[in-house]
C-alpha positions as CSV (number, residue, x, y, z in Angstrom):
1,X,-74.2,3.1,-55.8
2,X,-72.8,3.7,-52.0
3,X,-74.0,6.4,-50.7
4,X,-72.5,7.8,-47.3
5,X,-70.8,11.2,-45.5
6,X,-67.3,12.4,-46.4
7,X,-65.4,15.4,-45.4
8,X,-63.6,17.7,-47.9
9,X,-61.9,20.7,-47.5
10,X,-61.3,23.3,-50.3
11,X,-60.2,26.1,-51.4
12,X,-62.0,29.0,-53.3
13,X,-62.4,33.0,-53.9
14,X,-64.8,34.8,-53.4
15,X,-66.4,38.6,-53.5
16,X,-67.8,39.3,-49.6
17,X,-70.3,42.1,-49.3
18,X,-68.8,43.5,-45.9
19,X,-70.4,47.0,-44.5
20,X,-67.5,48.8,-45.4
21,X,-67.3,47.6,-49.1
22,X,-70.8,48.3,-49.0
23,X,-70.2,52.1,-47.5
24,X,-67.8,52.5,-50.2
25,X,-69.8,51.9,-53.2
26,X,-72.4,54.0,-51.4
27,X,-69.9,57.4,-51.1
28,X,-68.5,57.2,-54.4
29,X,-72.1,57.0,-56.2
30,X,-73.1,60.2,-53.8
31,X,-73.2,63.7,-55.5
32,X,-71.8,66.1,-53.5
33,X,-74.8,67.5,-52.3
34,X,-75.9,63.9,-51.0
35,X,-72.6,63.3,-49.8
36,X,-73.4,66.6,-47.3
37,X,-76.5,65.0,-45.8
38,X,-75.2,61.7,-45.5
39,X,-72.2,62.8,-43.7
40,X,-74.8,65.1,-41.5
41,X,-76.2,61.7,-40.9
42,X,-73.0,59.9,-39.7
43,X,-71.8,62.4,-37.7
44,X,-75.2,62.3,-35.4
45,X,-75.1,58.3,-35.4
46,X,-70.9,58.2,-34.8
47,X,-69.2,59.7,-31.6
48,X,-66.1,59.3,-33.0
49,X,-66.2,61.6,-35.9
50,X,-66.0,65.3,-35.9
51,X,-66.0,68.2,-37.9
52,X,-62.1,69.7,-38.1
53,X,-61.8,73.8,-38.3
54,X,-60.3,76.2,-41.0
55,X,-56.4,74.5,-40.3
56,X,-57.8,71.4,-41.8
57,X,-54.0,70.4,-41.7
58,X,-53.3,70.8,-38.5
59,X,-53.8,67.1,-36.5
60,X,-51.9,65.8,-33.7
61,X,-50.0,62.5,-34.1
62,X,-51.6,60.0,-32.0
63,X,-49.7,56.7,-32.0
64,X,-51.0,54.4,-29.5
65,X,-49.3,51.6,-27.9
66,X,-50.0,48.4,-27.3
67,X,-48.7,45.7,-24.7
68,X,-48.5,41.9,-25.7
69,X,-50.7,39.2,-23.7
70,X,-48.9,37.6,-21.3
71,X,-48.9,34.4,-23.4
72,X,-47.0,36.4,-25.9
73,X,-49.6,36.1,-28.3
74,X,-50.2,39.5,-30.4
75,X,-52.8,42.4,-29.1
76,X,-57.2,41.0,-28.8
77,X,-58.2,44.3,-30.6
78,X,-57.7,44.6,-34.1
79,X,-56.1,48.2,-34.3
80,X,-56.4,48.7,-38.2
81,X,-57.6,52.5,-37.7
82,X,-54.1,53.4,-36.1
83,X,-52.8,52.9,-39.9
84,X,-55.3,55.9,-41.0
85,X,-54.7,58.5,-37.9
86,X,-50.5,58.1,-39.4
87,X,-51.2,58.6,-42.7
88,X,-51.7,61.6,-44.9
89,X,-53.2,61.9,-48.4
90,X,-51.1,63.6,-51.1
91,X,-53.9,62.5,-53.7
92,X,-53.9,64.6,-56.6
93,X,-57.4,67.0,-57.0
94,X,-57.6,67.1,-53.1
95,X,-56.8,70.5,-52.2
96,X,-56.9,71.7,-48.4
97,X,-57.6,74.6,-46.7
98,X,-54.3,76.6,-45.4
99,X,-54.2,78.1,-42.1
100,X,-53.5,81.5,-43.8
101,X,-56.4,81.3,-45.9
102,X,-59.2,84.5,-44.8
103,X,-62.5,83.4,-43.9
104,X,-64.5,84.8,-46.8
105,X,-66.8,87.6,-45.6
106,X,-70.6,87.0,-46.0
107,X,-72.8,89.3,-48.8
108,X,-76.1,89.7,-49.3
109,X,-75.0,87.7,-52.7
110,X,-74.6,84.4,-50.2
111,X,-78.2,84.0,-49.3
112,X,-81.2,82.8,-51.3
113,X,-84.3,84.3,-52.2
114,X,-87.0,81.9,-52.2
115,X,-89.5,83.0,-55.8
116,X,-93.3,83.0,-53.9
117,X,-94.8,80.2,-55.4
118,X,-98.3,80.7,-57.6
119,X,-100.7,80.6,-54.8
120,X,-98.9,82.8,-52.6
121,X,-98.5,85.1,-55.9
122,X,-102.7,84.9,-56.7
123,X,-103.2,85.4,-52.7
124,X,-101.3,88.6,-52.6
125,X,-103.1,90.1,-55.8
126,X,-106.5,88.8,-53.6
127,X,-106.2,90.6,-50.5
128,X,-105.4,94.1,-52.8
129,X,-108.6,92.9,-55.0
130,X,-112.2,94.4,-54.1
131,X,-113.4,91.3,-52.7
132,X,-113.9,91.3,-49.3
133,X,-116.5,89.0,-46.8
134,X,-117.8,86.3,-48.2
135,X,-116.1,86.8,-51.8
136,X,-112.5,86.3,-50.2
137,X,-113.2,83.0,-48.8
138,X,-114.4,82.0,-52.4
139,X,-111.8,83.6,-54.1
140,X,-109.5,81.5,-51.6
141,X,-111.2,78.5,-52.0
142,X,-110.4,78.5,-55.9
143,X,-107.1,79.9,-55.5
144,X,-106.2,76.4,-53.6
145,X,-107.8,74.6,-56.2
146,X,-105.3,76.3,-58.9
147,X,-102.7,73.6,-59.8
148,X,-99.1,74.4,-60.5
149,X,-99.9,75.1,-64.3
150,X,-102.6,77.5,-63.6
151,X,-105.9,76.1,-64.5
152,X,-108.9,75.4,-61.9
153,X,-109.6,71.8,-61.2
154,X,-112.7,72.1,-59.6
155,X,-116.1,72.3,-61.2
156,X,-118.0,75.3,-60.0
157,X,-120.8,73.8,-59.0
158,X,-118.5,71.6,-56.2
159,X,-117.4,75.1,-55.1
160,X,-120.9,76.7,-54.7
161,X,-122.2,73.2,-53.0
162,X,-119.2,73.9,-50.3
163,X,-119.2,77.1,-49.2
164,X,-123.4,77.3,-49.3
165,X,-123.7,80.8,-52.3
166,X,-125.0,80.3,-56.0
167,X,-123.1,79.0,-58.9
168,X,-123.2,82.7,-60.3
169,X,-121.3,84.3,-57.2
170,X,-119.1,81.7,-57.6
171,X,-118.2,82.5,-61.1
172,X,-118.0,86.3,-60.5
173,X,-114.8,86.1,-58.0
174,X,-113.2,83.6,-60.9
175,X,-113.8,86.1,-63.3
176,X,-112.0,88.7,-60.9
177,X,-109.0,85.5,-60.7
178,X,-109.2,85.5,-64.4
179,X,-107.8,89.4,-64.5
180,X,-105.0,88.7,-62.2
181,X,-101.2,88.2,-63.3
182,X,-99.8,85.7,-65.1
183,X,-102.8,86.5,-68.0
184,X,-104.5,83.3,-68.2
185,X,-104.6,82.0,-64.7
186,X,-107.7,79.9,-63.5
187,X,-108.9,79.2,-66.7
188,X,-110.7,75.8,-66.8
189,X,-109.9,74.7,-70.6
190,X,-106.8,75.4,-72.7
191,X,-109.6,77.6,-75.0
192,X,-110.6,79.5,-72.3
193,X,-106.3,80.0,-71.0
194,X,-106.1,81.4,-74.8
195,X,-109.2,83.3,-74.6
196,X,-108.2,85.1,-71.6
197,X,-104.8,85.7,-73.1
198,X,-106.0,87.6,-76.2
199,X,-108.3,89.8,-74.6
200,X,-106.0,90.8,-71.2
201,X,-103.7,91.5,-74.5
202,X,-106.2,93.6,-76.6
203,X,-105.4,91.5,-79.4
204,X,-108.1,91.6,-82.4
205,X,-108.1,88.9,-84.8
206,X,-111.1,87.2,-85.5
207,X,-109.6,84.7,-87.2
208,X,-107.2,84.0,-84.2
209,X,-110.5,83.3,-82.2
210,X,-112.2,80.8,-84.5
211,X,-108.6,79.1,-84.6
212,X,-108.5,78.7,-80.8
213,X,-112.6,77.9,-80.7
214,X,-112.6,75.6,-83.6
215,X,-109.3,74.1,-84.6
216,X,-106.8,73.8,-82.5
217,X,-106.5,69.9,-83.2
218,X,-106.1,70.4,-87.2
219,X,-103.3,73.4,-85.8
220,X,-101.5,71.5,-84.1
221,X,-101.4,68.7,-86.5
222,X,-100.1,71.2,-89.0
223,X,-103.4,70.9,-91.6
224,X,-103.3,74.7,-92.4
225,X,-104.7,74.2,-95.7
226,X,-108.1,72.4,-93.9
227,X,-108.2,75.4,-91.8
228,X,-107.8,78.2,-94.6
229,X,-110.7,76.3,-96.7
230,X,-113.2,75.9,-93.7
231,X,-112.6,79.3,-92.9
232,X,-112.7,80.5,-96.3
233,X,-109.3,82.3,-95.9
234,X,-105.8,82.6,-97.2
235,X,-103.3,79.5,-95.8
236,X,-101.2,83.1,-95.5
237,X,-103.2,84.4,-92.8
238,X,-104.4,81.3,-91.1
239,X,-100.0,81.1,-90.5
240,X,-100.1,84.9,-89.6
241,X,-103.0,84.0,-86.5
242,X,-101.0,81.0,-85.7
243,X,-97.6,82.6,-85.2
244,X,-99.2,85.2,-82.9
245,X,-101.1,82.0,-80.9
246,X,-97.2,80.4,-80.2
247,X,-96.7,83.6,-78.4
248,X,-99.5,82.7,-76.0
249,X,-99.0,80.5,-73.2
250,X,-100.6,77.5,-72.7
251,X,-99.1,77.0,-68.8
252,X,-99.3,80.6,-67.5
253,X,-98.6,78.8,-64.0
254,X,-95.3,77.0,-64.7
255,X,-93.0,80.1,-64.3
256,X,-93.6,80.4,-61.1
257,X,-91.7,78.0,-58.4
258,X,-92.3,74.9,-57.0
259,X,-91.7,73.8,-53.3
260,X,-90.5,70.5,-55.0
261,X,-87.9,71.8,-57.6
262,X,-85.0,72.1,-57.7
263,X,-83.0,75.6,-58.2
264,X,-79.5,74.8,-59.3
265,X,-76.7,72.2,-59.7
266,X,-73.5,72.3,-57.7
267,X,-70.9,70.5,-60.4
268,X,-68.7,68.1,-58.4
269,X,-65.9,68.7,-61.2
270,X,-64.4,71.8,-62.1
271,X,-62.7,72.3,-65.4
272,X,-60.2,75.4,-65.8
273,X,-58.0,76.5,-68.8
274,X,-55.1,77.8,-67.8
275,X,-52.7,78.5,-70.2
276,X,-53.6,76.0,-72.6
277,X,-53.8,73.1,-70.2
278,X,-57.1,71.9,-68.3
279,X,-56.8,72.0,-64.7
280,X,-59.2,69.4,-62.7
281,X,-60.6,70.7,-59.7
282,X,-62.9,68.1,-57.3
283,X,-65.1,70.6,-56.0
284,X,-65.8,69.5,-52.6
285,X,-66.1,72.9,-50.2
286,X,-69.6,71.9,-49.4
287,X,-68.6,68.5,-47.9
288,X,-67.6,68.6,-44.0
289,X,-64.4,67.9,-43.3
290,X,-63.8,65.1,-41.3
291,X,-61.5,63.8,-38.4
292,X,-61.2,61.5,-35.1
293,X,-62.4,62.8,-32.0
294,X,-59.1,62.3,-30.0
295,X,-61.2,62.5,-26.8
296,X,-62.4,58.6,-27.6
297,X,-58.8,57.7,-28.4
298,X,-57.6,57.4,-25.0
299,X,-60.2,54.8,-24.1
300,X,-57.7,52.4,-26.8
301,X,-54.5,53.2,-24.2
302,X,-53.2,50.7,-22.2
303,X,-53.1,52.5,-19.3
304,X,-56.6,53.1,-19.0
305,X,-58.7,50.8,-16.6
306,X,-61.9,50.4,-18.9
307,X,-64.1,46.7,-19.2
308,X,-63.9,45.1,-22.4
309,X,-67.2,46.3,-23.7
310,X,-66.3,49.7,-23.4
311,X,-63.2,49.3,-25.7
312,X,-64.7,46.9,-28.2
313,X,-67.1,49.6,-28.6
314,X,-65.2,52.6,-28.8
315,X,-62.8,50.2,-31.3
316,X,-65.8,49.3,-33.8
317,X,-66.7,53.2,-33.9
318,X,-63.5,54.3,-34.7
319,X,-63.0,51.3,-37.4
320,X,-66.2,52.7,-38.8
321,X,-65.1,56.1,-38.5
322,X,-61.7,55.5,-39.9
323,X,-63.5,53.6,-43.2
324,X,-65.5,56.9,-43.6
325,X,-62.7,59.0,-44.3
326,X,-60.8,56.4,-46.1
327,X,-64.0,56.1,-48.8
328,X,-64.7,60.2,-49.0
329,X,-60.6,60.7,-50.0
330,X,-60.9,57.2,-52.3
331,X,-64.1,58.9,-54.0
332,X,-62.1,62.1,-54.5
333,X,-59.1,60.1,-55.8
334,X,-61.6,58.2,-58.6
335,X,-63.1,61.0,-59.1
336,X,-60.4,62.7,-60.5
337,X,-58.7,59.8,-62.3
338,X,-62.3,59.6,-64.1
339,X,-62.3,63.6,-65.0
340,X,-58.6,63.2,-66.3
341,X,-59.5,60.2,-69.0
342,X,-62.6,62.1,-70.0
343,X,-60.4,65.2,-70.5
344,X,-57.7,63.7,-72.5
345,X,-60.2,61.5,-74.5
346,X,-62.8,64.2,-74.7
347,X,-60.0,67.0,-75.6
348,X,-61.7,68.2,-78.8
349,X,-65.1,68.6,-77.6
350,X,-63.8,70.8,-74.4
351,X,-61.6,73.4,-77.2
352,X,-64.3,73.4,-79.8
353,X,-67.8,72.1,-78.8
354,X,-70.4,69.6,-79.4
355,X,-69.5,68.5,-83.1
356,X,-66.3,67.0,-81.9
357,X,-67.8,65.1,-79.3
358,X,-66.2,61.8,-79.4
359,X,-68.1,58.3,-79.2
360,X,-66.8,56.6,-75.7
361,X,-68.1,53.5,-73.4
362,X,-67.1,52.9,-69.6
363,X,-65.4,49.9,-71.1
364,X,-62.5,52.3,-72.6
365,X,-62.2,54.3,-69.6
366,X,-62.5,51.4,-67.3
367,X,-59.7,50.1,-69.1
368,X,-57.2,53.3,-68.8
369,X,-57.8,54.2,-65.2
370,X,-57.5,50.6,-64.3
371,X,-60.9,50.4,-62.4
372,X,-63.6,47.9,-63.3
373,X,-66.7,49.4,-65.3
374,X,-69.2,49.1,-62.3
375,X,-66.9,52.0,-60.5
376,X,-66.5,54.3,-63.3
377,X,-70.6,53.7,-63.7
378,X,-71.2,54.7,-60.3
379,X,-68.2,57.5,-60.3
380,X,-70.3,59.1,-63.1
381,X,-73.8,58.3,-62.1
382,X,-75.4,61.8,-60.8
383,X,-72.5,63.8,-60.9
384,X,-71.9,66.9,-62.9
385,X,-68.8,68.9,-64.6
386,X,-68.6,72.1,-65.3
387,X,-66.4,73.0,-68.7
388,X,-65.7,76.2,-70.7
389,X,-68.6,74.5,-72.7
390,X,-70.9,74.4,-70.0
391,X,-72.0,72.4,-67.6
392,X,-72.9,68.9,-68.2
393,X,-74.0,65.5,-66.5
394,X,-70.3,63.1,-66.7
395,X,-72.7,60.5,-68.6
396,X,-73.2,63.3,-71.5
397,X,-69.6,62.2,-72.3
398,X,-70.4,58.7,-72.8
399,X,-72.6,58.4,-75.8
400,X,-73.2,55.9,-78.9
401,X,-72.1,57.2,-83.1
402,X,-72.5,55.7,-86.6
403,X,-69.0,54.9,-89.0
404,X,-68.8,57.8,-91.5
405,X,-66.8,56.8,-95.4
406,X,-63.5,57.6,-93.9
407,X,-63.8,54.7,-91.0
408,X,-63.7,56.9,-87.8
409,X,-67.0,56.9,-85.0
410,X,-69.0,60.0,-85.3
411,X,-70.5,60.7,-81.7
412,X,-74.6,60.7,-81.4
413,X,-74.5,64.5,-80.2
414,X,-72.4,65.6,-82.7
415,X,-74.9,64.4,-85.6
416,X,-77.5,65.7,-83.5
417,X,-75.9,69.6,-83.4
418,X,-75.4,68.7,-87.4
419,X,-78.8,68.2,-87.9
420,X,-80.0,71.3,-86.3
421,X,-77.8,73.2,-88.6
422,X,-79.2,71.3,-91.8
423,X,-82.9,73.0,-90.4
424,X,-82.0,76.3,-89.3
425,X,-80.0,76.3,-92.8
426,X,-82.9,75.4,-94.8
427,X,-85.8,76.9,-97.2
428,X,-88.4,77.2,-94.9
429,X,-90.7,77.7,-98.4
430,X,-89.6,74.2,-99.3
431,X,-88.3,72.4,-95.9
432,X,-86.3,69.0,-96.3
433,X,-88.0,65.7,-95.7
434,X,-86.1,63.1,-93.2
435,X,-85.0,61.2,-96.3
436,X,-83.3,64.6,-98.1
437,X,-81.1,64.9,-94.7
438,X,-80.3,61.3,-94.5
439,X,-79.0,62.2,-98.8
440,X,-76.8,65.2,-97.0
441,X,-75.7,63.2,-94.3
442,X,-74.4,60.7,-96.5
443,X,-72.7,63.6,-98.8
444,X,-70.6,64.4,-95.7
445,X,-69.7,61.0,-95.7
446,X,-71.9,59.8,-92.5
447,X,-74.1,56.6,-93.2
448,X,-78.0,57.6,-91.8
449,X,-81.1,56.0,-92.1
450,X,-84.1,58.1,-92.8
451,X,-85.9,56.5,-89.3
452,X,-82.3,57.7,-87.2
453,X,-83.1,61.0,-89.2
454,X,-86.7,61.1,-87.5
455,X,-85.6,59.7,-84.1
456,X,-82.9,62.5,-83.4
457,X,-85.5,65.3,-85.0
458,X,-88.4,64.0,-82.1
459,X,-85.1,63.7,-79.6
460,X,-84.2,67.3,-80.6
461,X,-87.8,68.9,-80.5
462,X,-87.8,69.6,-84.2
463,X,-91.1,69.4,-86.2
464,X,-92.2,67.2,-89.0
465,X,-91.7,68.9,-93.0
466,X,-95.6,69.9,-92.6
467,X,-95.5,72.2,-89.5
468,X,-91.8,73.6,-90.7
469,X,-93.4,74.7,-93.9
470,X,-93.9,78.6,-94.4
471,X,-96.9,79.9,-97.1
């Protein structure tokens, strides 16, 4: 076999990651909220772009010209952002500010009240406690060692070791922690949370003590009859204790807020019924509004004397610039093709709720919008629409169901909201058993398994037949 070097030239296609493909994919997976910060971010890292006033509308042609080389060969900068500065986007579901709109007045109903967060809440109800000195800074000291569910996660011992008093000092300010609001707070144990709870409450029940001293495990594994016999007591009034103990709570810290939560959803999709007919609004008023600074555009004119850095520079900025604009409207423009598919498919579940929620993949919608699944994945992935139903994450529409007798797809969600009816419909005396819903399912002609039965009952938060039964 020869072997030697050989030149051959062919021809093939292929899928280039360029920086603007890449910015692309990286706008339309944005929520809107994202899409605000990383706009922030371009505006401080472009010179180009700029932030337009109230008359969005309003921009002045700029149509630059351009001389041939003198070898009549065409122009050495590649002027593909003078195509975006002449166009102008009649994209459905982009809707832009008039010049007569008002400026809306601001309210008090505009700002945000920050909730003080649980230390902040214990400090205050400190520094109007009787400890003062030596007591405060202990009472501090625990306070900080408080975590966001309310219990103490120090041992007392650590604390008296630290600030130099006695163990008993120490456990004298807790105790004066222990009385302060939520009830429960700085407890060390989930007994002791519970403890504090029934006596800040003046509850007496004896047998509600020995149930949170002694058997919480068999409780909350439902073995009520266990519990009635080794307290010699009716299973009636071991379920009468327990009921008042689910009014306790076991995280008297949690209501309070977090630095690290977050408050509210902004949904990126709007849906309005107006007369009869859903109207799709992209809801983008928190997203700047973008243009080119037309101070940079002369440096592009022929008649200015620049070097050749200068205007390769002040080219690749407004390329980049341009491409920034061009993905936000693109993203706006798939964003609503998206919202109108899931509307028309979804039609039944936006007029009458959950149980007509449809079974759907990307691959359908993909399919009608003519995009490719990847896109309508990211043009869904961490947004939110609201609907007269609520407001939902757009991957809540896509969702898996089972063949019922008649041969349509019954939707995940929709079995799910059926199932919940089946329990809240049933003898709490005598709850059903997983394999008694499966019968009923299969009586409203939808195939079930008994395990699907137990998967969407954990899913949904509903208890086993034991801890469901009433005595």
């Amino acid at each position: 076999m020869r072997m030697g070097y050989g030149l051959n030239m062919e021809q093939t296609q292929k899928l280039i990651m360029t920086p603007e493909l890449r910015q692309a994919i990286t706008v339309l997976q944005l929520s809107s909220l994202e899409l605000s910060m990383y706009i922030e971010q371009q505006l401080q890292e472009n010179p180009m772009l700029e932030l337009t006033d109230d008359d969005y509308g309003r921009e002045e042609e700029f149509e630059p010209t351009v001389e041939p080389e003198p070898d009549g060969g065409g122009p050495e900068y590649d002027l593909d952002w003078e195509e975006y500065l002449q166009e102008s986007s009649d994209d459905p579901g982009i809707f832009r500010q008039e010049r007569w709109q008002d400026q809306q007045e601001y309210s008090y109903e505009n700002f945000l009240y920050q909730m003080p967060t649980l230390t902040e809440h214990l400090t205050t109800q400190l520094n109007l406690s009787p400890c003062r000195g030596k007591d405060k800074l202990i009472g501090e000291y625990l306070i900080g060692n408080i975590d966001e569910n309310g219990y103490l996660r120090v041992p007392l011992k650590e604390v008296a070791a630290c600030l130099n008093v006695s163990t008993s000092r120490v456990f004298k300010v807790l105790k004066v922690i222990q009385g302060f609001d939520p009830p429960g707070v700085g407890a060390r144990s989930l007994e002791e949370c519970l403890l504090i709870q029934v006596g800040q409450l003046g509850i007496k029940n004896e047998i509600l003590n020995k149930l949170i001293k002694e058997h919480l495990s068999d409780l909350a594994k439902g073995k009520l009859n266990r519990i009635a016999q080794s307290l010699g007591v009716t299973v009636q009034e071991v379920q009468k204790a327990a009921d008042v103990l689910r009014t306790l709570d076991p995280k008297p810290g949690r209501n309070f807020s977090n630095l690290n939560d977050t408050r509210y959803i902004v949904p990126d999709i709007v849906l309005e019924k107006v007369e009869g007919e859903y109207v799709i609004l992209i809801n983008d008023v928190a997203i700047p509004r973008l243009t080119i600074n037309s101070t940079y555009r002369s440096v592009l004119s022929s008649n200015t004397n620049c070097d050749s850095g200068t205007r390769r520079f002040v080219e690749s900025k407004l390329n980049a610039a341009a491409w920034l604009i061009r993905s936000i409207e693109q993203r706006r423009l798939t964003l609503y093709k998206v919202a109108k598919c899931l509307v028309d498919l979804q039609r039944d579940f936006l007029d009458y709720g959950v149980k007509y929620l449809k079974p759907l993949n990307l691959k359908k919608v993909a399919e009608m919008v003519g995009l490719h699944e990847s896109t309508v994945s990211r043009a869904t992935s961490n947004k939110y629409i609201q609907t007269p139903q609520g407001v939902f994450e757009m991957k809540y529409f896509f969702c898996t169901g089972l063949n019922n007798t008649a041969g349509n797809m019954v939707s995940a969600e929709c079995i799910k909201k059926m199932l919940q009816e089946i329990v809240a419909g049933e003898d709490a005396r005598s709850p059903l058993n997983d394999q008694k819903i499966s019968e009923l399912f299969r009586q409203r002609g939808i195939k079930i398994s008994r395990r699907t039965v137990a998967k969407y009952r954990d899913e949904l938060g509903i208890a086993a037949i034991r801890k469901r039964k009433r005595y």
